[in-house]
Each structure stands twice: as structure tokens, then as C-alpha cells.
MILUM-207613 format. One line per 5 residues: their letters; for each residue x, y, z of C-alpha. Coordinates in steps of 0.05 Angstrom, whole numbers, plus 32768, in hexadecimal, padded with zeros to 4 digits. Last residue first. Layout:
! MILUM-207613
A) X,Y,Z; ...
//
This chain:
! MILUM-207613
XXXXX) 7815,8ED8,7F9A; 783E,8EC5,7FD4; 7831,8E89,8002; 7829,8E7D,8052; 7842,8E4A,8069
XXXXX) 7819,8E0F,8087; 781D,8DF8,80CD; 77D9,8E02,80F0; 77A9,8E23,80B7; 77C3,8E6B,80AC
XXXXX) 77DD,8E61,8060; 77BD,8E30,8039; 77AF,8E43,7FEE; 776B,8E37,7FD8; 7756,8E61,801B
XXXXX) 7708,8E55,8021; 76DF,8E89,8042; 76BA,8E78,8089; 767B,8EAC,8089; 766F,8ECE,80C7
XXXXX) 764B,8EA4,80FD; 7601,8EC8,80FA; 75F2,8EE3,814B; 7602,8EC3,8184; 75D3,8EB2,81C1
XXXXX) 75E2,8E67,81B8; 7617,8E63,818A; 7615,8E58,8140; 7640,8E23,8123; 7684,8E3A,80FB
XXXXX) 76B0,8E1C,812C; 7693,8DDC,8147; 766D,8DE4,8192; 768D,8DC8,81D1; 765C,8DB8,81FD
XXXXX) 7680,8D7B,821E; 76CD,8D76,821A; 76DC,8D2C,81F6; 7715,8D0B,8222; 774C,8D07,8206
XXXXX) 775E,8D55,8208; 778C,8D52,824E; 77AA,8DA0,824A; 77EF,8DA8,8246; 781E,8DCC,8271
XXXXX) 784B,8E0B,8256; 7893,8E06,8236; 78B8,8E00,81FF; 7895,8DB4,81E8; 78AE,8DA6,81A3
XXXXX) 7886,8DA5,815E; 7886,8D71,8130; 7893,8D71,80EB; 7859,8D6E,80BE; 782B,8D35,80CB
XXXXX) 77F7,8D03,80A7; 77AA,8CFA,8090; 779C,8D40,808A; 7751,8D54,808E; 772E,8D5F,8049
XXXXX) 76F2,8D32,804E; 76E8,8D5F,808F; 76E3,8DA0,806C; 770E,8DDD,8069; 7756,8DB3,805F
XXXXX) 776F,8DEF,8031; 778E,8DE5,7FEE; 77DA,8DF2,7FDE; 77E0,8DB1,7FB3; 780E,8D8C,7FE8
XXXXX) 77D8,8D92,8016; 77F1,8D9F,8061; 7804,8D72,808B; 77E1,8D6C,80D2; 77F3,8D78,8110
XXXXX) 7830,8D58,813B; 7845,8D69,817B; 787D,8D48,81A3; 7892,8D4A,81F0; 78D7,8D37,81F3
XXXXX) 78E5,8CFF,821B; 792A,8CEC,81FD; 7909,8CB8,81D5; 78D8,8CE8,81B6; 7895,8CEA,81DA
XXXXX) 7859,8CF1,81AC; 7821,8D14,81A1; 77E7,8D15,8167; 77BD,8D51,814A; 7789,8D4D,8103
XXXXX) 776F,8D8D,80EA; 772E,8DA2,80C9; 7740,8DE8,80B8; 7714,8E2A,80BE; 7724,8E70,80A2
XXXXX) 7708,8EB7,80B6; 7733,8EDA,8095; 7759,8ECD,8062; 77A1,8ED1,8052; 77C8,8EC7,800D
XXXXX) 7803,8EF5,8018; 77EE,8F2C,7FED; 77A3,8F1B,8005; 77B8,8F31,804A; 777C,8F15,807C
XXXXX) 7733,8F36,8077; 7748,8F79,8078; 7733,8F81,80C5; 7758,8F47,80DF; 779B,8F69,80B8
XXXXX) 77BB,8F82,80FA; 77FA,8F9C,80EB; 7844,8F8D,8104; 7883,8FB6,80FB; 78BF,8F95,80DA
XXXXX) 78D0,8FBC,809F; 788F,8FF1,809E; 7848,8FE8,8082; 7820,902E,8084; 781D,9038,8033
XXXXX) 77DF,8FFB,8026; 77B2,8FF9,8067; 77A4,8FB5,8083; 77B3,8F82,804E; 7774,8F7D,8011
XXXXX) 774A,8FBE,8023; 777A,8FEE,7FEE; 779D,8FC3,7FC0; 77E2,8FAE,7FD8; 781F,8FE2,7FC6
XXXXX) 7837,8FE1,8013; 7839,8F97,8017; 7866,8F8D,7FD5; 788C,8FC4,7FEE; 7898,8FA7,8033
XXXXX) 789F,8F5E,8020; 78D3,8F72,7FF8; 78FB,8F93,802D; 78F7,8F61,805D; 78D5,8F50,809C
XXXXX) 788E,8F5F,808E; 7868,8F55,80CA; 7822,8F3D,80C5; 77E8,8F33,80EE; 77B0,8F05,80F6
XXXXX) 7765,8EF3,811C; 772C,8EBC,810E; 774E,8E81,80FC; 771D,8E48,8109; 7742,8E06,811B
XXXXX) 7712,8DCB,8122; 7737,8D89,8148; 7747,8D3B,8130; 7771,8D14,8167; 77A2,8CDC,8146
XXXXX) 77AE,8C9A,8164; 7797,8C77,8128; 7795,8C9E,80E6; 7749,8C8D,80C3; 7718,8C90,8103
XXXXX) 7741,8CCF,8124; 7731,8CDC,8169; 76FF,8D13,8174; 7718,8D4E,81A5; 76EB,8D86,8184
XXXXX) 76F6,8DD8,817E; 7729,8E07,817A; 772F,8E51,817C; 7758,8E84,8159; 7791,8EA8,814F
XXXXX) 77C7,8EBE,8119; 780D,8EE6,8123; 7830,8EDC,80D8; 7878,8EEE,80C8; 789E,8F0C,8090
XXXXX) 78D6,8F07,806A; 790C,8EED,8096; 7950,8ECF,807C; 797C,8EA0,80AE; 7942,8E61,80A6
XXXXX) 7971,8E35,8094; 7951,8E21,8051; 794F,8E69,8039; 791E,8E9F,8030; 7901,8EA2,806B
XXXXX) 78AC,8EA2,8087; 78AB,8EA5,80D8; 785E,8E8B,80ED; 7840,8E9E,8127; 7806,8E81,814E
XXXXX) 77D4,8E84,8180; 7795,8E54,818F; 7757,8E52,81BA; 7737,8E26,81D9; 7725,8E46,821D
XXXXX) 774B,8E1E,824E; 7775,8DFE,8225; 7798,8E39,8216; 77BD,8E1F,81DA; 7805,8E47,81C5
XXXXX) 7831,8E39,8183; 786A,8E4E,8161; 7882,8E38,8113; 78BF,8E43,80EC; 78C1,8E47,809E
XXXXX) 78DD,8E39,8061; 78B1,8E3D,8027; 78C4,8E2A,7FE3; 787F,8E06,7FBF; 7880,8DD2,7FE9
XXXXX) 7891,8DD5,8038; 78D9,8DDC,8055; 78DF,8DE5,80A7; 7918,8E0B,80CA; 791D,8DDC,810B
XXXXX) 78FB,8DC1,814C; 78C6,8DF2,8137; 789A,8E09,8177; 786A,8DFA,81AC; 7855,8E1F,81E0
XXXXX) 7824,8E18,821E; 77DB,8DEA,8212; 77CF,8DB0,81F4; 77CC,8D67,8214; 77BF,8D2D,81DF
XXXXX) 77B7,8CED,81F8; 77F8,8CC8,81F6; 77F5,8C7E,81E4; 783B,8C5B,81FE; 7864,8C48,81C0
XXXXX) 7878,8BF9,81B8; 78B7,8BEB,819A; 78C0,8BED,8156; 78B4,8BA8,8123; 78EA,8BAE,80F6
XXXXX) 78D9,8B89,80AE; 7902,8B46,80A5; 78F1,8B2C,8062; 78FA,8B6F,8039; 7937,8B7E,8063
XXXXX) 7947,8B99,80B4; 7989,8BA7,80D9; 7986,8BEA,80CC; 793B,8BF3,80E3; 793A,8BCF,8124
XXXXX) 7982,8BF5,8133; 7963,8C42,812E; 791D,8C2B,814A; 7931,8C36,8199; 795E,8C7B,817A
XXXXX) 7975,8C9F,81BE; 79A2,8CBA,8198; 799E,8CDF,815C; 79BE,8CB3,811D; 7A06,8CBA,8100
XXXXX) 7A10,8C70,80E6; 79D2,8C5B,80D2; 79CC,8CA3,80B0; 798A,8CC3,80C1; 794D,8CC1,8096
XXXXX) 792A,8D05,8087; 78D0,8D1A,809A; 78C0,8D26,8051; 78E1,8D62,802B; 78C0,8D98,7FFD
XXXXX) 78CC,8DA8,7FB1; 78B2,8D64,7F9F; 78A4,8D57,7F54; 785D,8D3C,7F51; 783D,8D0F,7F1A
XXXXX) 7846,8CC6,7F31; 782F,8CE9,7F7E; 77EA,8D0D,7F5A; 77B4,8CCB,7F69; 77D4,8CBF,7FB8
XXXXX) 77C0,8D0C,7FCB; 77F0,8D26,8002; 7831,8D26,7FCE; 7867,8D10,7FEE; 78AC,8D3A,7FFF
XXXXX) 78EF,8D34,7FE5; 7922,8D0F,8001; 794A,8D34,8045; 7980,8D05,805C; 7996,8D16,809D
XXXXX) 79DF,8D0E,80BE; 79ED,8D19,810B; 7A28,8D25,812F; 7A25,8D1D,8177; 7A3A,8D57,81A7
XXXXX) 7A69,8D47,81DE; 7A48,8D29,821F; 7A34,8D36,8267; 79F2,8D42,823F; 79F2,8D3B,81F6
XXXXX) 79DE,8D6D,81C4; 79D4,8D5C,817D; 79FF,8D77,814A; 79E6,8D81,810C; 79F6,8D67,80BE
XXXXX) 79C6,8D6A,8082; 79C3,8D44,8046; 7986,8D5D,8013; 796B,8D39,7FDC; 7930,8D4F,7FA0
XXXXX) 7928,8D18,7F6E; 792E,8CE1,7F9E; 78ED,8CEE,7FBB; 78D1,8CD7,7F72; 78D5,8C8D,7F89
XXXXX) 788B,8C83,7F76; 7859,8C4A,7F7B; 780F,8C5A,7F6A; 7805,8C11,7F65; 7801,8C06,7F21
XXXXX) 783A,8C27,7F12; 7853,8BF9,7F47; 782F,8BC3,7F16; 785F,8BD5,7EDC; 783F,8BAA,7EAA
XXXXX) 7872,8B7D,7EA0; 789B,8B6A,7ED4; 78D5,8B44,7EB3; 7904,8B7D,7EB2; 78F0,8B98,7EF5
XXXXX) 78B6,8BB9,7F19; 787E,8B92,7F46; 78AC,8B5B,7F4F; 788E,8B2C,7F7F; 78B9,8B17,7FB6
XXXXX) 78A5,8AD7,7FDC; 78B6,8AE0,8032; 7879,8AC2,804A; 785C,8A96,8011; 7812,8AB2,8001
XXXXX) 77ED,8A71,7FE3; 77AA,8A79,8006; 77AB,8AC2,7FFB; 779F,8AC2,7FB0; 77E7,8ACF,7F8F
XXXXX) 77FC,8B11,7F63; 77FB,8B10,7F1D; 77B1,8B12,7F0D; 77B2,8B5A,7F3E; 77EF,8B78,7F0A
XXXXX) 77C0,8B6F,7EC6; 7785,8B87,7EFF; 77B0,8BCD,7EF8; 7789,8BEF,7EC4; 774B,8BD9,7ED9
XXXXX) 775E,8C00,7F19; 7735,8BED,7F57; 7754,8BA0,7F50; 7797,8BBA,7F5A; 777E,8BD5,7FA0
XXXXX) 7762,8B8F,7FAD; 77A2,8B6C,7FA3; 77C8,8BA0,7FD4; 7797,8B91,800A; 7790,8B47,7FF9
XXXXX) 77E7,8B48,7FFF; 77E1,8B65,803F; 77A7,8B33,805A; 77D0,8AFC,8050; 780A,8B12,8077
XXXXX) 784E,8B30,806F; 784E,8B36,8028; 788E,8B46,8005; 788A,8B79,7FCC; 78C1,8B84,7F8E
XXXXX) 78DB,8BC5,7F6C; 7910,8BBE,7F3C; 7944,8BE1,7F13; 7925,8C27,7F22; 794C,8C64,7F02
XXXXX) 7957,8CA4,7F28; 796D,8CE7,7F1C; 7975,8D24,7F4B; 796F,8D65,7F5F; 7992,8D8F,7F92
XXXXX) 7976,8DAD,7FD4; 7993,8DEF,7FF9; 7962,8E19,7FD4; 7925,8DED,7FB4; 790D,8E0D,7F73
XXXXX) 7955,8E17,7F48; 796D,8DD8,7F73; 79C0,8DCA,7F65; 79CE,8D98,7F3A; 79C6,8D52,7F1F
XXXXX) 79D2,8D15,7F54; 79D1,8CD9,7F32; 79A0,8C9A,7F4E; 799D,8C4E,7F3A; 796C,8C13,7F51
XXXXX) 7954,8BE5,7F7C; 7910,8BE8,7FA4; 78FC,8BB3,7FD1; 78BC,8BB9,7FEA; 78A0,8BA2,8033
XXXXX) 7856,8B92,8044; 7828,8B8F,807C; 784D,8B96,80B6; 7826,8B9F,8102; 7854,8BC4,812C
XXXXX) 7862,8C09,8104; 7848,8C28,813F; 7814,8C52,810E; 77F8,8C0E,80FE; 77EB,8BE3,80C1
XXXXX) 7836,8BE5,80A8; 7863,8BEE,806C; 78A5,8BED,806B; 78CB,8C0E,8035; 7915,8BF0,801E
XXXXX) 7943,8C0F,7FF0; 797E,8BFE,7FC9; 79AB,8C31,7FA5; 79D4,8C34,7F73; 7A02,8C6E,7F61
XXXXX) 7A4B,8C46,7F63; 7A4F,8C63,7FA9; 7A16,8C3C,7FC4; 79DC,8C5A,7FE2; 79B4,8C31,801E
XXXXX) 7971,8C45,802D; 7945,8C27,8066; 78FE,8C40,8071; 78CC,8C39,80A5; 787A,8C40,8096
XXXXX) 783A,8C48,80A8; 7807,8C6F,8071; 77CC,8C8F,8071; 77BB,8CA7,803F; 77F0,8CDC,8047
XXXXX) 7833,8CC2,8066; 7840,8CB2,80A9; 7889,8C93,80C4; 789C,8C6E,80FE; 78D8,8C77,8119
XXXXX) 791F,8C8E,810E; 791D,8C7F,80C5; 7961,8C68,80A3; 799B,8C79,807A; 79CF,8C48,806C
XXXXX) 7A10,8C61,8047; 7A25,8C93,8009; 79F1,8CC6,7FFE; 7A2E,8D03,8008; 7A04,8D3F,7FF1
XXXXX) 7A2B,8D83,7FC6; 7A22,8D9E,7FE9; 7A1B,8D83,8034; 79E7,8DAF,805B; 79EE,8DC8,809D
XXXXX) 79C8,8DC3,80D6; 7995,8DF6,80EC; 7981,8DD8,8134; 79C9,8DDE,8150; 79CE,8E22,8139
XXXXX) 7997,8E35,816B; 7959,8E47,8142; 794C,8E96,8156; 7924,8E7D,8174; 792D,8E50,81B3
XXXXX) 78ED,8E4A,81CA; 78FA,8E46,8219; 7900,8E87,8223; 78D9,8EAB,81F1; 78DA,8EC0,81A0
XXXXX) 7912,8EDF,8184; 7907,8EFA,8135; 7943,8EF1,8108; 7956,8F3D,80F1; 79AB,8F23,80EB
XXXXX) 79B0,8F13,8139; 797D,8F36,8156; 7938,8F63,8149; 7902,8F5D,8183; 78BD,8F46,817C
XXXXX) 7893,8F4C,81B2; 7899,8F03,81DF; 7888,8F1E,821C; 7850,8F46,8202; 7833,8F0B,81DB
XXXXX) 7837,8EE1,8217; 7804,8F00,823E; 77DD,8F17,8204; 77D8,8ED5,81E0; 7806,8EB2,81B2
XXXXX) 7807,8E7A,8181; 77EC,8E64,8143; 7750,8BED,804D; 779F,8C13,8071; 77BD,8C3A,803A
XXXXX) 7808,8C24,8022; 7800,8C26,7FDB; 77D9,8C61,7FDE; 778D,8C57,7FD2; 7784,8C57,7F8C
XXXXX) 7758,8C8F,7F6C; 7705,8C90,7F65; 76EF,8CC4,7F93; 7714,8CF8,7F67; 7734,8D3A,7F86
XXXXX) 7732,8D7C,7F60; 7771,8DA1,7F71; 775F,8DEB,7F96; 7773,8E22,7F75; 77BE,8E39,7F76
X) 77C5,8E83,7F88
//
């Protein structure tokens, strides 16, 4: 188990930083059943096993070659708004834009960098299955300003760093800020290296993933879809010049083989560092829990895990169900175990540091396990006596309670557990309903306090079935997990989990 990272007060904002699930009803009609090569099947209306369509298929080695592009707006830890807009050239070199933006609409730019430079593809991942590895070199990396206040945002962060305040002199004061001016932060005559400076990274293009589906159409043939999967950002700004991804961040799609409906797809192609796409307005959507909610697709966190997630909120009481199918490969074909956990939840406060987010409580409270592979078997069956149910008695895909063991210390669960979590929904262009909670810490820590509380998304969930519940409106006498209730005895203790496992989208790690 990885201890928690110490975090210091005094790092750089990012460069872009604003100044589990089933309950007794539907746990007996969705028992576990073994099909189609041991994957678990889950509901109607759930679609797991992961229809084929869903998996994709991975191009090795990867085809970069073309215009690949964000399909909406983007949030990374900090927070931060943005759209990107790739384009890899067959002679290796690549030129990038990011756009940054003071809103989660991506409406209100702030500032746009250029990045040029050179990338080789290496080999095969040893860490990451189904990824390979990869080498870049920057040539440049220059910033356009959209406003006055965007370049005093960026000008200000410099100034925190004594290091940086070199990079700060070199910049204009606001009264002379010339819309459309690029300022080499990184080049051959940009010396120091102020997107050093800056926190700046292209290390996502160390770790790259191409990935074709077929997306269905009604009344229509299949269209062909291409993703580009870049490795994944580190959720604390100070430790991003340091990290090597072995995870992916949300993928670009080709320009020319994009998902349709796609309102941003054409804003964002046809965009540069002077012209950043401005997306159409989004509709607010309070957030409405309650029913089923599941994994569009086999999901890829740090540290190897490959996973596919199933929710269910009973708005009515609070509470929580959810199960968590652990593989051993990128498609999700391989089970090794899953996780049944359940709770309550608590709050409806909307977020003061991520706009149009919802922040709730989560306190995990119940779990069990199902080993659904040999290894996982043994390695559950030789435990220490009082750590994972009762060591000798676990069997290839039978489920045990471990609620009165404390969690499954093998696999890194305890019990109780509470997370500060942060919730948002959206409606896809197609009218999906969308759920997104919050990412989990690239360092394996747990977000147990509310300093700690995610400040972006994993992927989303989907809508299977169920009504929601209307939560934007605060729901009176509501107490916080871990408080005493009136009439109640002593809360039991809420123990810390350095490595997150049960929290509301993490995987669960091994020893």
C-alpha cells in the first residue's frame, strides 16, 4: 500500500487554475451468473458483459497521423477548462493547441498555447497493457492572451515562485496586452524555460493509445470511430513535471472519424491560438440520482487497473450501492474479482471551487467480495486470520461478506470509510443522461476530508435505467456522515484508506 503523498500549501496553481450499487430488490435480480468466457452479467438495461461495440479495438502498433480533437469541454484537476486540438504529422512532428478557459462551458477563453514539437513511438507498454510508450521533444511552447485579466492571472502565478519571476519580468503589464501577440514561453530564444516555470507538461504523450469502435446509428450503418487515448494527469499540479502516466485522460477523437452528434467537434477543428472555439451554450442540469448507472466502457486508472463500474441511489433514503468488476486487460475480457459495497450519502452543497458541480459525503459502511480468478482465490484463501472474512472458505466465483472483518485487507478495503465527493450531470448530444463523480488521486490517497475533495471527473457514467431524484435543492435535516444522531449511540470510528479502493469510482488495488 502507497501512503498518503504529503501535500504543500505553497505550490503553483496549475497553469490553467481559475484565481456502489445495489439493493435487495435489485441485487436478487441481478445475482451473478457465469457467461460468455466467466464475464459477470449485470441487468436489463446495463448491458454487461460490455457489448463489443463499447470495447473497441486497439491499433498496434498506433496510426497518430491526422487531426484529433476534444468533443467538449474538458476538466482537469485544479481546476481546469479546457479543449484540445492535436494534429501529428507523418514525418513525427506534431503541433498542438490547448485552450484554456474560465468556465466549465469552455465559453469564456483565457488563454491559448501553442506547442510544437517532435514525438517517436518506442514500444510496446511493460506497465500499461494495450498502451505503448513514447518520446517527445518540445520545439516551442508559446501563450496568447485572450484578455487582460488572463495574462494578470498567469503573471501573478509566476510571481508566487521566486524562481519563476525571471519568466513574470518578461511578460507585458496589462495595459499593453496586444490581442493575438505570442509569447514564447519554450523555444530557442526563451531562456529560462518559463513553461517549466509554469508547471507545464506534455508528458501525456509518453503513454498513447488509438482505439477504433463502431458507434450505432439509427436507420443507419454503424459509424467508425477513432480515439486517441494520451496518458493521464496527475491530480496534484506540484508532482505533474515528475509523473509518468500509466492511466489515460478523457481521449480526443479523429477530426475525421468523430461520434456524431459532435455540436463542439467543428468549433474545435477549425480553431488556432488566435481563434479559440467558443462551444455552444449547455443547459444547467441539477443533479437527479437515483436508478442505475454504469461504465459506458472498460475503464483504465493508474497504477494498472481496468475496471467496470455499476451504480444504484435510492433517493429516498440516501443510500448508495455499488459494484466494481476488477480485469486484467484493457478490454475488460479477464475478471479477477469484483466488489459489492454500500452505504449512505449525505449533503447537496454546490461546489464553490468547480462551478456547476454538486459536492456530497459518501460513508461506506458495508462490502463483499468475489474472487473471480484463480489467483485471487489463493491469494484470498491464505489471508491472515480476521483480515478478509474467513481465510480457507473462499471459492472461484462465490461471494462473501467481509463487513465483519473490517473490509479485505489483501485487497486494500476498509471498513467504515468516508469520502468527500464532488457529482455533476450532463446530457450528451444524443440525450444521454450523463454522470460524472469525482477523480480519484493519482497518488492512491483517499479524499477523507474536505481540503481533499476532487476537483475534476473520471469517465462518466450512463443512465440504464431507474428515475432520478431532484437533489438541487438542499434536503433539510440531513446530518453529515460520521456526526452522531439524535438517539444514537458513539458513530464508530471512520479509518483512513491510504490507498482508495471503495470510494465512488476508484479500483480497488493489490498489495
Amino acid at each position: 500500500m502507497a501512503p498518503e503523498a504529503h501535500r504543500s500549501d505553497s505550490r503553483l496553481p496549475c497553469l490553467g487554475e481559475p484565481n456502489t450499487v445495489l439493493g435487495t430488490g435489485v441485487a436478487q435480480a441481478q445475482t451473478e451468473a457465469t457467461a460468455g468466457g466467466g464475464l459477470p452479467r449485470w441487468g436489463p438495461g446495463c448491458q454487461q458483459p460490455l457489448p463489443e461495440e463499447a470495447r473497441g479495438a486497439a491499433l498496434l502498433p498506433p496510426r497518430l497521423d491526422g487531426p484529433w480533437i476534444s468533443t467538449g469541454c474538458e476538466v482537469r484537476p485544479g481546476p481546469e477548462f479546457l479543449t484540445r486540438a492535436y494534429t501529428f504529422y507523418p514525418n513525427r512532428l506534431f503541433r498542438a493547441y490547448q485552450f484554456y478557459y474560465r468556465d466549465p462551458s469552455c465559453r469564456e477563453p483565457a488563454h491559448s498555447l501553442l506547442i510544437k514539437g517532435r514525438v517517436r513511438l518506442r514500444r510496446a507498454s511493460w506497465v500499461t497493457r494495450g498502451a505503448t510508450e513514447a518520446d517527445y521533444h518540445l520545439h516551442k511552447v508559446g501563450i496568447v492572451f485572450h484578455s487582460p485579466r488572463a495574462l494578470l492571472d498567469v503573471a501573478g502565478r509566476l510571481d508566487q515562485s521566486p524562481a519563476a519571476r525571471d519568466c513574470a519580468g518578461r511578460l507585458p503589464p496589462a495595459r499593453a496586452w496586444l490581442p493575438g501577440a505570442v509569447y514564447e514561453l519554450q523555444g530557442a530564444r526563451a531562456q529560462p524555460d518559463c513553461a517549466a516555470a509554469l508547471g507545464f507538461t506534455m508528458h501525456e504523450l509518453s503513454l498513447v493509445r488509438v482505439q477504433r469502435r463502431l458507434q450505432p446509428q439509427p436507420r443507419a450503418p454503424p459509424r467508425l470511430v477513432e480515439e486517441l487515448y494520451l496518458g493521464d494527469i496527475h491530480t496534484d499540479c506540484a508532482e505533474r513535471r515528475h509523473y509518468r502516466p500509466t492511466g489515460y485522460q478523457r481521449p480526443l477523437q479523429s477530426a475525421l472519424h468523430h461520434a456524431q452528434p459532435c455540436p463542439a467537434c467543428g468549433l474545435i477543428s477549425r480553431s488556432n491560438e488566435h481563434h479559440p472555439p467558443i462551444l455552444p451554450p449547455q443547459a444547467a442540469m441539477p443533479l437527479r440520482l437515483g436508478g442505475q448507472w454504469v461504465s459506458a466502457g472498460c475503464e483504465v486508472r493508474p497504477a494498472v487497473l481496468f475496471l467496470t463500474r455499476l451504480f444504484t441511489f435510492h433517493g429516498h433514503n440516501r443510500s448508495w450501492e455499488g459494484r466494481y468488476h476488477h480485469f486484467s486487460d484493457p478490454a475488460c475480457r479477464q475478471p479477477t474479482f469484483s466488489v459489492f459495497a454500500a452505504g449512505r450519502y449525505a449533503g447537496a452543497a454546490p461546489s464553490a471551487k468547480v462551478r456547476g458541480a454538486t459536492e456530497l459525503v459518501f460513508e461506506v459502511t458495508r462490502a463483499r467480495v468475489t474472487p473471480m480468478d484463480q489467483v485471487t482465490t489463493v491469494m484470498l484463501n491464505f489471508s491472515m486470520p480476521g483480515s478478509c472474512g474467513e481465510p480457507g472458505t473462499w471459492a472461484l466465483g462465490t461471494e462473501r461478506d467481509v463487513t465483519a472483518t473490517n473490509g479485505c485487507l489483501p485487497l486494500g478495503i476498509r471498513l467504515p470509510h468516508v469520502e468527500y465527493e464532488l457529482f455533476k450531470m450532463e446530457l450528451d448530444p444524443g440525450g444521454q443522461s450523463l454522470l460524472f463523480i469525482g477523480q480519484r488521486p493519482t497518488d492512491g490517497s483517499s479524499p477523507d476530508a474536505p481540503e481533499k475533495r476532487p476537483t475534476s471527473y473520471q469517465a462518466p457514467l450512463v443512465l440504464c435505467e431507474g428515475r432520478a431524484q431532484d437533489l438541487s435543492r438542499p434536503l433539510q435535516q440531513q446530518p453529515l456522515l460520521g456526526q452522531p444522531q439524535s438517539g444514537g449511540g458513539p458513530q464508530p470510528q471512520l479509518a483512513s484508506l491510504p490507498v482508495l479502493l471503495l470510494a465512488l469510482g476508484l479500483a480497488l488495488q493489490r498489495q
